[in-house]
Kinemage of the C-alpha trace (Angstrom):
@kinemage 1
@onewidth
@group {chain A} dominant
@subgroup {mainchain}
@vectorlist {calphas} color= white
{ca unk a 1} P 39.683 26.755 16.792
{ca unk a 2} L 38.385 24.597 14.449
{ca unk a 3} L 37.970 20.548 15.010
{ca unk a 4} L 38.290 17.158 12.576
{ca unk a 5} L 36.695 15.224 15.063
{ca unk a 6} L 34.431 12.656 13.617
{ca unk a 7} L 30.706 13.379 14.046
{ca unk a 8} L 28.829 12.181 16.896
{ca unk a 9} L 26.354 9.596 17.153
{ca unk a 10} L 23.688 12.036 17.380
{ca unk a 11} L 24.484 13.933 13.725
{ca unk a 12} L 25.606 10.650 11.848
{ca unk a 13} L 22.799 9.015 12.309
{ca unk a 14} L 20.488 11.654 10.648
{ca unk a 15} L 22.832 12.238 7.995
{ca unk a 16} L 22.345 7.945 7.792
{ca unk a 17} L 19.119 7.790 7.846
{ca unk a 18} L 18.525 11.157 4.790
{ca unk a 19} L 21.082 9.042 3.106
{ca unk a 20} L 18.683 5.768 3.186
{ca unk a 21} L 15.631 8.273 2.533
{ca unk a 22} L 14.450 7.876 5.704
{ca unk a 23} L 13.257 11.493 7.506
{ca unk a 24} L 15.010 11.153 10.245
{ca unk a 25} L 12.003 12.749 12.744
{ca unk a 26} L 9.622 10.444 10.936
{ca unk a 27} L 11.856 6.641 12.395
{ca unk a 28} L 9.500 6.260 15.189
{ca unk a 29} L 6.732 6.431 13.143
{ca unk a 30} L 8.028 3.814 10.684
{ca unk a 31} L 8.477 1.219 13.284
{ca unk a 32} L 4.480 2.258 14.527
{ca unk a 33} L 3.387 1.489 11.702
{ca unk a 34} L 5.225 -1.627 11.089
{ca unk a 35} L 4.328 -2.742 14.558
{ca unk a 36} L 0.957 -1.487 14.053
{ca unk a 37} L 0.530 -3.703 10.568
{ca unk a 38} L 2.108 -6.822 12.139
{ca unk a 39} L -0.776 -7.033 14.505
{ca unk a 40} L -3.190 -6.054 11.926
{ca unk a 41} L -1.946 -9.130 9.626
{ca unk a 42} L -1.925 -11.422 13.106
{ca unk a 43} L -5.469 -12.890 11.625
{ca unk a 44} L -5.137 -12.997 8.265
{ca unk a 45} L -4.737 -16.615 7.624
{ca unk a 46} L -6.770 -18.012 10.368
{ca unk a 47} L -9.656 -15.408 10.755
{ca unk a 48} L -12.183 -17.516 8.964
{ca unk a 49} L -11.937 -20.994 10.198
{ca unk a 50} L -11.446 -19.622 13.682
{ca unk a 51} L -14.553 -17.849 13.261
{ca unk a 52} L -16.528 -21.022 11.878
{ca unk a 53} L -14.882 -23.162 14.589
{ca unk a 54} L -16.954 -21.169 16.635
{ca unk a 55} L -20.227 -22.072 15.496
{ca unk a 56} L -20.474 -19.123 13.440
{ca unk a 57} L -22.063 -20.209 10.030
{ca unk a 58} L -19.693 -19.894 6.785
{ca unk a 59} L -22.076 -17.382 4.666
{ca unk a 60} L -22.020 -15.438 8.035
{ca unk a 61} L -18.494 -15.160 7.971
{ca unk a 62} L -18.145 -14.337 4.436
{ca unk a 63} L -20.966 -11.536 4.708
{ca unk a 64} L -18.882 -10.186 7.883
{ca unk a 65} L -15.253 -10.010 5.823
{ca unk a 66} L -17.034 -8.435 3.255
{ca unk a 67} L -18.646 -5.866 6.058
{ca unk a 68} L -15.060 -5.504 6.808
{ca unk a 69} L -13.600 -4.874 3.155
{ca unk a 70} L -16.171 -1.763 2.386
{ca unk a 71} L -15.098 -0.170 5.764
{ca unk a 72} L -11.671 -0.479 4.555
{ca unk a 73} L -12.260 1.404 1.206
{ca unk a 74} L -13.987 3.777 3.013
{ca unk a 75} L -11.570 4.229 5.809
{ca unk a 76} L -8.963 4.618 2.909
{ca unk a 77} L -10.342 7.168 0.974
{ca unk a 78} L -11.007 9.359 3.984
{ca unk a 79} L -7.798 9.093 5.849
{ca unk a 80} L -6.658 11.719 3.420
{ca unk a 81} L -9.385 13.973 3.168
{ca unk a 82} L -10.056 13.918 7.375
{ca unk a 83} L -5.585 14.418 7.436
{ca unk a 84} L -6.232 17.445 5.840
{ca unk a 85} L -9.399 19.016 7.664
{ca unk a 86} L -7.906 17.333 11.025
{ca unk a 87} L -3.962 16.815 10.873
{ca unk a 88} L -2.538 13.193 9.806
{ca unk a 89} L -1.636 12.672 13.472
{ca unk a 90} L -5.118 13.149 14.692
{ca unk a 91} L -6.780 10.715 12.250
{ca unk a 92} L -3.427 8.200 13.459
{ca unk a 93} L -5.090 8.100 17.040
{ca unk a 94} L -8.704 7.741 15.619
{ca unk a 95} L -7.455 4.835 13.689
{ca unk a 96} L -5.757 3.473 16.532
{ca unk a 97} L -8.383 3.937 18.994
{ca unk a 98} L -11.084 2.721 16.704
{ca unk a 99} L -9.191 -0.600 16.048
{ca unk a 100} L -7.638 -1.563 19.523
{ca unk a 101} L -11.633 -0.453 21.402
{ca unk a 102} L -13.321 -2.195 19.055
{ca unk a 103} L -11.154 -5.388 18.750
{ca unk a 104} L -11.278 -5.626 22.729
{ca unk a 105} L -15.079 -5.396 22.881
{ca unk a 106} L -14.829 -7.741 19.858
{ca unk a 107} L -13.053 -10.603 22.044
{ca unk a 108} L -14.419 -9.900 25.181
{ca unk a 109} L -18.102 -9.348 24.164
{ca unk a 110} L -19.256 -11.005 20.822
{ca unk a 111} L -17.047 -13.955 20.055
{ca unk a 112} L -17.778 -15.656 23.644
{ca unk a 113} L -20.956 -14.643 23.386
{ca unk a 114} L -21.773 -16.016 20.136
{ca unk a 115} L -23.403 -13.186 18.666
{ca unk a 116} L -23.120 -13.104 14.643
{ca unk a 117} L -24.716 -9.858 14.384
{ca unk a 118} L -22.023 -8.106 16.945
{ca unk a 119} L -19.268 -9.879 14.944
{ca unk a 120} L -20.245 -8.265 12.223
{ca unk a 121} L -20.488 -5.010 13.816
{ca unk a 122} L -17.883 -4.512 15.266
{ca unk a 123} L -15.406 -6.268 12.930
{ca unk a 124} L -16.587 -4.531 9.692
{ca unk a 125} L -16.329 -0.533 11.700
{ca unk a 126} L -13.078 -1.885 12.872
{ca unk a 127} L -12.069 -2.222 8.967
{ca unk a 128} L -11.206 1.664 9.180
{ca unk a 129} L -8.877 1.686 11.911
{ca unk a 130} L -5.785 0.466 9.789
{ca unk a 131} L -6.141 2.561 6.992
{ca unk a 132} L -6.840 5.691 9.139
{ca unk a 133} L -3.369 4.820 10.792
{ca unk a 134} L -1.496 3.646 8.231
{ca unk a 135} L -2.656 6.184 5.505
{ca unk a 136} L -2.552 9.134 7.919
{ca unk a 137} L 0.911 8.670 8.018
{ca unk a 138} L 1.713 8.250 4.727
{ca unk a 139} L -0.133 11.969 4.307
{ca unk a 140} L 2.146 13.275 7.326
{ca unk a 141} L 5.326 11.465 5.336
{ca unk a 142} L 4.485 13.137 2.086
{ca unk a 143} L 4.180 16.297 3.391
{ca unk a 144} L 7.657 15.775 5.723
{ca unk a 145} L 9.884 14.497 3.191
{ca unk a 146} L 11.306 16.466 0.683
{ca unk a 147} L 10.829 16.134 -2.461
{ca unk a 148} L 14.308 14.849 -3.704
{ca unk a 149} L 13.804 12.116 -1.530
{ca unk a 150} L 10.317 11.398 -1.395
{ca unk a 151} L 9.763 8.189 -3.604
{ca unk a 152} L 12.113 6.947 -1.510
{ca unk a 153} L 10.530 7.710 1.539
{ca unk a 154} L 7.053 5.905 0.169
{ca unk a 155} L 8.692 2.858 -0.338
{ca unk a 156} L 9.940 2.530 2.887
{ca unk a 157} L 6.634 3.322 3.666
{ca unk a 158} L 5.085 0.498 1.525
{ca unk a 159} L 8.219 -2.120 2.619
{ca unk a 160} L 7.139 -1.525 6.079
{ca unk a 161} L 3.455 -1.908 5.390
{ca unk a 162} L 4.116 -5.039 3.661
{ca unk a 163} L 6.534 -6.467 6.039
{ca unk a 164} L 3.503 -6.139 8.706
{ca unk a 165} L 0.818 -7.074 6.746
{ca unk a 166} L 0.519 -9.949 6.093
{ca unk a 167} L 4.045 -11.111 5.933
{ca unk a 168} L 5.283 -10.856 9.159
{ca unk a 169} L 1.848 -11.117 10.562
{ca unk a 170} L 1.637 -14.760 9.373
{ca unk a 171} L 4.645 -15.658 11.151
{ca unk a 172} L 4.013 -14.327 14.523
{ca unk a 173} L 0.361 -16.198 14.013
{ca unk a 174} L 2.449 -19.313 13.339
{ca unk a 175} L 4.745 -18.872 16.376
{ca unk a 176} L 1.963 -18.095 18.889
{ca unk a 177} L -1.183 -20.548 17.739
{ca unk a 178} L 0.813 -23.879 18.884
{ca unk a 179} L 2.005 -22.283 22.027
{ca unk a 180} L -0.961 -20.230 23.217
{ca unk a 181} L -3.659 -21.315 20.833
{ca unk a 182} L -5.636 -19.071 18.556
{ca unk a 183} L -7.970 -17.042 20.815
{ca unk a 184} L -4.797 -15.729 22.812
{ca unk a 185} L -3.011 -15.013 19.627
{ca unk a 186} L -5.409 -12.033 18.872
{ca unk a 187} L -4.356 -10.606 21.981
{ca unk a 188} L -1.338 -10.592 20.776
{ca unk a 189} L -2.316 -8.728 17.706
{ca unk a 190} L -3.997 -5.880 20.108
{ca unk a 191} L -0.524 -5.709 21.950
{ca unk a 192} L 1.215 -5.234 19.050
{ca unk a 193} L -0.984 -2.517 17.646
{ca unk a 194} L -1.055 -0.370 20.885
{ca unk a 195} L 2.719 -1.045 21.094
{ca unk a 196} L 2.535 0.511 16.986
{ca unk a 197} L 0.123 3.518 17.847
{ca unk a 198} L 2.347 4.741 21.193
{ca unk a 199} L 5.648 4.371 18.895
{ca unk a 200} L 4.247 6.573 15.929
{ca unk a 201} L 2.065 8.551 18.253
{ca unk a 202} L 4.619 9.681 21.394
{ca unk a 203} L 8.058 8.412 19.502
{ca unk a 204} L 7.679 11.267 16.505
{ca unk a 205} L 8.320 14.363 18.468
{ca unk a 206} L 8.585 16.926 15.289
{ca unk a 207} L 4.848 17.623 14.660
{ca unk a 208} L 5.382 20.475 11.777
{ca unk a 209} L 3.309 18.801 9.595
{ca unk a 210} L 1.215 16.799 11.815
{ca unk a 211} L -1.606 19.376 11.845
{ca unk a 212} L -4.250 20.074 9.025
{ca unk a 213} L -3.222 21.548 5.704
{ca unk a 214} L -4.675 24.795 6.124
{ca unk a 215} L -6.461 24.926 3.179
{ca unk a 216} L -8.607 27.732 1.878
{ca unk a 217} L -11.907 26.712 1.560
{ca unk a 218} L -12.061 26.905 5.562
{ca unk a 219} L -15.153 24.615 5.705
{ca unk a 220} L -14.790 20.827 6.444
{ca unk a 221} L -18.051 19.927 4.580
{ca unk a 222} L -16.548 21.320 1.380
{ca unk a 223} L -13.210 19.366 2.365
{ca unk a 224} L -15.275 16.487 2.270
{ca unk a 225} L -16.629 17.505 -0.916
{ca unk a 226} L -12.959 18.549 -2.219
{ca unk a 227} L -12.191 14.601 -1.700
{ca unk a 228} L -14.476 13.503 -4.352
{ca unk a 229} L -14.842 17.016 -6.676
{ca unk a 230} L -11.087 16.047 -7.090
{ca unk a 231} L -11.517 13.571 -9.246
{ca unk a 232} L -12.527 16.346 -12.063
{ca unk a 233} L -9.106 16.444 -12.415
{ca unk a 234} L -8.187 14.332 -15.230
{ca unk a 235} L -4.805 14.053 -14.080
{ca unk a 236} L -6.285 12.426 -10.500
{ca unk a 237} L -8.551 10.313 -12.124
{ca unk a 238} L -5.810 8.810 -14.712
{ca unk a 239} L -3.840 8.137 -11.658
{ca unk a 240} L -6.946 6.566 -9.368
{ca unk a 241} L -7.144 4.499 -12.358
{ca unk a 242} L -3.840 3.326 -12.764
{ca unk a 243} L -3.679 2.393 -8.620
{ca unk a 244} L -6.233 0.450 -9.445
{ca unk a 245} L -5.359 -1.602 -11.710
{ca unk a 246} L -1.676 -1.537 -9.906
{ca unk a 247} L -3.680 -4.739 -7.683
{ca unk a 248} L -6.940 -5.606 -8.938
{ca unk a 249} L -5.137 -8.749 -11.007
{ca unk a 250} L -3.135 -9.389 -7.480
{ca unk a 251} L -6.273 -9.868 -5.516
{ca unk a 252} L -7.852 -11.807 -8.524
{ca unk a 253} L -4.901 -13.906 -8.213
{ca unk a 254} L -5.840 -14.664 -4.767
{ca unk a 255} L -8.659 -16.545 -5.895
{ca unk a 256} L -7.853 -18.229 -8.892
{ca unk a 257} L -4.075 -18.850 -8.136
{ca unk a 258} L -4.120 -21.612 -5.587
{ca unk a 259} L -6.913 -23.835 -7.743
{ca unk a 260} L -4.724 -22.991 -11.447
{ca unk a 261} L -1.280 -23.882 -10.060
{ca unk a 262} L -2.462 -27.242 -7.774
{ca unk a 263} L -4.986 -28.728 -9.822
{ca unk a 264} L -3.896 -27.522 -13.692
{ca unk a 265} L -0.235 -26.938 -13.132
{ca unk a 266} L 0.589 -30.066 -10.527
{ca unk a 267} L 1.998 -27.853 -7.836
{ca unk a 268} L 1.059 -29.673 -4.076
{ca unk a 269} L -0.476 -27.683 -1.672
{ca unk a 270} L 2.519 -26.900 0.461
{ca unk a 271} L 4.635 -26.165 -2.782
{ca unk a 272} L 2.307 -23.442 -3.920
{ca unk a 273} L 2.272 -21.748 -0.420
{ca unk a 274} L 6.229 -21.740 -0.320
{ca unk a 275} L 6.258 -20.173 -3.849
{ca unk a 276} L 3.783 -17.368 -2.966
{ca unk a 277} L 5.533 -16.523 0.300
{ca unk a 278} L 9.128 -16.387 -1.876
{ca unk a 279} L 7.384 -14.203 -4.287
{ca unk a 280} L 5.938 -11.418 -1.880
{ca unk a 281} L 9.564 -11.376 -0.186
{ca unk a 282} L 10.984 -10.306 -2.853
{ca unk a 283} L 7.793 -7.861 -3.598
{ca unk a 284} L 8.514 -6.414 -0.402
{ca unk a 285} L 12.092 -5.376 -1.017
{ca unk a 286} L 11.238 -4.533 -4.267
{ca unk a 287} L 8.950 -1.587 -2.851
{ca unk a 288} L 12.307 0.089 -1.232
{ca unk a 289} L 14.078 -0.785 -4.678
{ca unk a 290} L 11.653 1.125 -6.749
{ca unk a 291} L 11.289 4.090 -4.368
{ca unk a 292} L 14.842 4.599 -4.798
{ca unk a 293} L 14.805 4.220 -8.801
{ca unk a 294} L 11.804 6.268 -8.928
{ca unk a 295} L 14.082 9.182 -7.228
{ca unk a 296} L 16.895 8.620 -9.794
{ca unk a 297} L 14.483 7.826 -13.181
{ca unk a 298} L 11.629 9.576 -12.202
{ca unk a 299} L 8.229 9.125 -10.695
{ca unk a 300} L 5.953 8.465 -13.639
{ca unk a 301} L 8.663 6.887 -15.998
{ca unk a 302} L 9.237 3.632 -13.362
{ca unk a 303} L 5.289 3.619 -12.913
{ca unk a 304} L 4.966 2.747 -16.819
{ca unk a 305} L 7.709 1.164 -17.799
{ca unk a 306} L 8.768 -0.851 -14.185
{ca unk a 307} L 5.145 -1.336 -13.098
{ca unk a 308} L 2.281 -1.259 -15.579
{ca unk a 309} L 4.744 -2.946 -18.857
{ca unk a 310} L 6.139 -5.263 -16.673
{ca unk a 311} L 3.391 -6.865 -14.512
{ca unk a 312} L 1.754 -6.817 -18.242
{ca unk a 313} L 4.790 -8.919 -19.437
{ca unk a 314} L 4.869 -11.233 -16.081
{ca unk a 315} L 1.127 -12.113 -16.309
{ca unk a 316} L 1.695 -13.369 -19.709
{ca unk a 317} L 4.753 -15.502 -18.322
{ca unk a 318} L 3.133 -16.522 -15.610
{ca unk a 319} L 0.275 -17.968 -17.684
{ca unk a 320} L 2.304 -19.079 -20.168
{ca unk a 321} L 5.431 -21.257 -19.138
{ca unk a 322} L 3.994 -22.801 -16.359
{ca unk a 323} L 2.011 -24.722 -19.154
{ca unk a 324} L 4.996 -25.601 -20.970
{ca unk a 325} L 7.395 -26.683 -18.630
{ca unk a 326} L 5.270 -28.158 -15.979
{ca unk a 327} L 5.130 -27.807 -11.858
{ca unk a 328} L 8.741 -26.917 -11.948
{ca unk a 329} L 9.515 -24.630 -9.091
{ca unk a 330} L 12.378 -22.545 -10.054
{ca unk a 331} L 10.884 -21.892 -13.618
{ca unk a 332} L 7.813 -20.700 -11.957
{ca unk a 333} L 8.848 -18.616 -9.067
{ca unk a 334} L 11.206 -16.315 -12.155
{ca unk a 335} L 8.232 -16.081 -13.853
{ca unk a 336} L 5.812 -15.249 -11.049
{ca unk a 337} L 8.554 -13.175 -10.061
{ca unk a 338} L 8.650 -10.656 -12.799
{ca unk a 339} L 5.185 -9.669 -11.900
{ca unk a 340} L 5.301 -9.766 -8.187
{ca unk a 341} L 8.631 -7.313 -8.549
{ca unk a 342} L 6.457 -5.062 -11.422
{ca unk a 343} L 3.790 -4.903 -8.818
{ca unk a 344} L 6.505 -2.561 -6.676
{ca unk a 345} L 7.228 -0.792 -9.483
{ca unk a 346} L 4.403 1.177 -8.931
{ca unk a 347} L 5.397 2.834 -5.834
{ca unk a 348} L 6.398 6.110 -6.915
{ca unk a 349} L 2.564 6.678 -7.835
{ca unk a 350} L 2.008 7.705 -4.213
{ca unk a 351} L 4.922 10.214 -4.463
{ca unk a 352} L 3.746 11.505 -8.221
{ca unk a 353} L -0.059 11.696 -7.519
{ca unk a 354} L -0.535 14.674 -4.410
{ca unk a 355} L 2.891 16.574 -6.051
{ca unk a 356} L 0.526 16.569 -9.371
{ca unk a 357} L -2.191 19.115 -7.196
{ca unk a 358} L -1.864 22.185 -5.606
{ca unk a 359} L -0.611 21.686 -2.181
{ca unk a 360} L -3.973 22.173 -0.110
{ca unk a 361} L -5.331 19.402 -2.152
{ca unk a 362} L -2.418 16.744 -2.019
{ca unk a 363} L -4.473 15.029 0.848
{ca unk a 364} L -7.267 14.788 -1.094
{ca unk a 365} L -4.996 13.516 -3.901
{ca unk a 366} L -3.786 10.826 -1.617
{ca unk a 367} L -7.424 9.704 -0.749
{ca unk a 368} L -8.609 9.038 -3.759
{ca unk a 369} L -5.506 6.958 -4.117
{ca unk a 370} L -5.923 4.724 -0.952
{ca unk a 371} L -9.983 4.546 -1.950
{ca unk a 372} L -8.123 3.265 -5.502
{ca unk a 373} L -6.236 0.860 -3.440
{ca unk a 374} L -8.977 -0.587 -1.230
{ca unk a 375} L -11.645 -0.800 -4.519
{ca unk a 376} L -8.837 -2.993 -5.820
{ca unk a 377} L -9.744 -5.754 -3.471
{ca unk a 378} L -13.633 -5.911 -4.617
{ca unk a 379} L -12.706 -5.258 -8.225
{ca unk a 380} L -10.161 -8.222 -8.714
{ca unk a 381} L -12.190 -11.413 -7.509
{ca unk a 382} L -15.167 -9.503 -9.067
{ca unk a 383} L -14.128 -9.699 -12.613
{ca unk a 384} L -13.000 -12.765 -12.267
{ca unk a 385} L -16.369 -14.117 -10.725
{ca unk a 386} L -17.938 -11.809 -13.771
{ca unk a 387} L -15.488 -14.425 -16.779
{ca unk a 388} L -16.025 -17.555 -14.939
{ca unk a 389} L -13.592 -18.499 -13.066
{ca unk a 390} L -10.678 -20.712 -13.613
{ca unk a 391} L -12.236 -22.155 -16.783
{ca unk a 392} L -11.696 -18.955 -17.908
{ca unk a 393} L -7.885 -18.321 -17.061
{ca unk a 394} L -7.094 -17.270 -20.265
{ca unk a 395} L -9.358 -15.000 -20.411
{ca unk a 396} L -8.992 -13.923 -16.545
{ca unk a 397} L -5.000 -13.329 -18.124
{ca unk a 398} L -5.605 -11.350 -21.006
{ca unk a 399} L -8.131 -8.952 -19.718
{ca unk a 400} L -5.483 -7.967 -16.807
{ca unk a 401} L -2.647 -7.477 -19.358
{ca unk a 402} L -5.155 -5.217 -21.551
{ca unk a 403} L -5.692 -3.104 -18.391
{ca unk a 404} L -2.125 -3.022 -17.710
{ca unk a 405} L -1.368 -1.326 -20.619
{ca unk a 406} L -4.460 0.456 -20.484
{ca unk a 407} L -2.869 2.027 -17.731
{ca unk a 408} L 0.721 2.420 -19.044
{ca unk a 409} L -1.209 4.658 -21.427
{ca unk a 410} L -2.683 6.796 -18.872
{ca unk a 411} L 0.194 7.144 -17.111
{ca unk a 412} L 1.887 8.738 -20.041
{ca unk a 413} L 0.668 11.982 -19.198
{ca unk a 414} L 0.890 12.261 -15.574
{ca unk a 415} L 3.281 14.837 -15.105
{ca unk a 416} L 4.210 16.788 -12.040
{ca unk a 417} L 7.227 20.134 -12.018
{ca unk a 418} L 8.779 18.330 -8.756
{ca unk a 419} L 8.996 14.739 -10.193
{ca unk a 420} L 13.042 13.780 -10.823
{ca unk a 421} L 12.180 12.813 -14.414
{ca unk a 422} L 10.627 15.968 -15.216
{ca unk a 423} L 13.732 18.298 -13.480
{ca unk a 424} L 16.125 15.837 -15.245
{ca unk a 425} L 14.227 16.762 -18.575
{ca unk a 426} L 14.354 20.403 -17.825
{ca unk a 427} L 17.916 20.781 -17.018
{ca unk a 428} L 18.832 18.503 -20.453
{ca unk a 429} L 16.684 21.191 -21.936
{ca unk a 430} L 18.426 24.555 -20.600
{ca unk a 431} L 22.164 23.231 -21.099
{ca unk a 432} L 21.106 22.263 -24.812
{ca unk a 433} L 19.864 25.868 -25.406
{ca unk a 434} L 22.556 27.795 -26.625
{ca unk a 435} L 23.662 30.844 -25.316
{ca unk a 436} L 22.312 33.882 -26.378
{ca unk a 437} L 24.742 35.855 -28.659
{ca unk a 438} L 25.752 39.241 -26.294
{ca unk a 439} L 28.130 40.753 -29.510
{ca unk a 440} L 26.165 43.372 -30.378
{ca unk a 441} L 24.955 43.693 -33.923
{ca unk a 442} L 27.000 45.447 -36.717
């Protein structure tokens, strides 16, 4: 006997979530890691000043965030070569445990006891827990979704790592600080993150690709090798090179932004900070938006044409008409706009660049990525320190648009048999062939 009833809750929702390009096993993990990031981004806005507030001296602090930025690069470049000697899911619980252990003994231990060298410590090894979680997953979600789907699937990935961090991590920061003060609030952040790590870690119950890749080789010290031998690839390289440019002018912006628009443009303070919070908004929903285009246009066509030519064409307009027209709000946030957006347009990078290797290597692919990613953050406020500065804005701008379409030119020929573009290529090719003749000759 066969039934129209409507589909239950338990088979709609699936069919739901595969429809948003969510892997349906993978939700819990989604909402770990956005739980995860929202207690990582708890400090980032008050870190430093709390720190100094505490009789820690300034270059101390400095010399410890900058302890804490090379752990990150590190921790980001080996997420994906441990996830494939260890499993994604293990390296998820290092990260985890690394952060939350070291964080508590960081609060408990070193900041009442006023010890700058512990701070530093224990704050800069603590730089690898995020990326081990974070990027472990994103391994574990590349190798889960399928391949239709899977630019998709990264920019959920990327909307909920941006939603955590530093977005939504602000704003819990500016709920809790007037109502507990600031020292509480980082509790907060380590209840968030252990709330993050049990969701991802206990809520995703289908582990068929949590475990290690299986590759070959056999031998974890030529795994750790693989991770850099990679690179020999000029396909990887092109793309490590193209992530990093993707935010090395975002980062730079972070330091010669708030001086160009206050004291050049006109902007006041609490202006500026309301039109760099509207333009990461929309950067954040722009990451899901480009996943999904990047699944209909292909991979490597919206990484040169919606990220690497556009953020070329917003720096220029964000440079540009702010001079002409003055601190006007709306005029800027369009033009910041088109860059922040072109910054998302880059998303599909992290689908194109492990599909572009063979499969026991797409880990490896992925961690040279991330270590692209976190280099990004030393690279940007190092050239500009390198031009001089704000004096040198024009010169800050052009250099980034060169590199921008630097990139779009290396991008050109990444090309991988499983990106959209390239099957939507092929299959234009096979129905323009024409048939082969079957009369038989006379």
């Amino acid at each position: 006997m066969s039934s129209n009833a409507p589909p239950t809750p338990a088979t709609s929702a699936p069919r739901l979530l595969d429809r948003l390009g969510l892997p349906a096993p993978l939700l819990p993990g989604f909402l770990g890691v956005l739980l995860f990031m929202i207690g990582d981004g708890v400090e980032s806005n008050y870190l430093s000043p709390f720190l100094e507030d505490q009789g820690f001296a300034p270059g101390h602090v400095a010399t410890t965030i900058s302890v804490y930025g090379i752990f990150v690069a590190a921790g980001s470049w080996l997420a994906g070569t441990l996830s494939a000697m260890l499993g994604p899911r293990r390296v998820m619980l290092i990260g985890a445990v690394v952060w939350v252990v070291l964080e508590v003994l960081l609060l408990a231990l070193a900041v009442p006891g006023r010890s700058a060298t512990l701070v530093t410590v224990l704050y800069g090894l603590r730089g690898i827990g995020y990326p081990f979680f974070a990027f472990a997953f994103l391994v574990w979600l590349t190798k889960a979704a399928p391949a239709h789907q899977r630019g998709t699937s990264v920019g959920w990935f990327w909307f909920v790592f941006g939603a955590g961090l530093p977005t939504l991590g602000s704003l819990v920061a500016s709920a809790t600080i007037p109502l507990i003060g600031e020292y509480a609030t980082f509790w907060v952040a380590v209840a968030l993150t252990t709330l993050g790590a049990l969701s991802a870690l206990l809520g995703v119950r289908n582990l068929d690709d949590a475990g290690p890749s299986g590759t070959e080789d056999g031998s974890s010290l030529r795994e750790l090798a693989r991770g850099v031998t990679i690179l020999r690839d000029p396909r990887v390289s092109a793309g490590a090179f193209v992530r990093l440019v993707n935010t090395t002018p975002n980062f730079a912006l972070f330091v010669v932004a708030p001086i160009y628009f206050t004291r050049t443009i006109g902007f006041s303070q609490d202006t500026y900070l309301l039109l760099v919070t509207c333009v990461y908004t929309a950067n954040i929903f722009a990451n899901l938006v480009f996943g999904i285009v990047g699944d209909r246009l292909g991979w490597r066509r919206t990484v040169t044409w919606f990220g690497c030519v556009t953020c070329a064409a917003g720096m220029l307009l964000l440079y540009y008409v702010p001079q002409a027209v003055g601190p006007n709000f709306t005029v800027t946030l369009l033009c910041w706009a088109v860059f922040g957006i072109g910054l998302a347009g880059f998303v599909p990078l992290t689908a194109l660049m492990p599909s572009m290797v063979r499969p026991g290597d797409s880990a490896n692919a992925l961690g040279v990525y991330s270590l692209a990613a976190g280099l990004s953050a030393f690279v940007g406020p190092a050239v500009v320190g390198f031009l001089g500065g704000t004096a040198h804005m024009g010169a800050i701008v052009w250099t980034f648009v060169a590199l921008y379409l630097v990139a779009a030119a290396l991008s050109l020929p990444l090309r991988s048999e499983t990106d959209p573009g390239h099957r939507s290529r092929s299959a234009a090719g096979r129905q323009a062939a024409p048939e082969p003749d079957s009369t038989p000759a006379t």
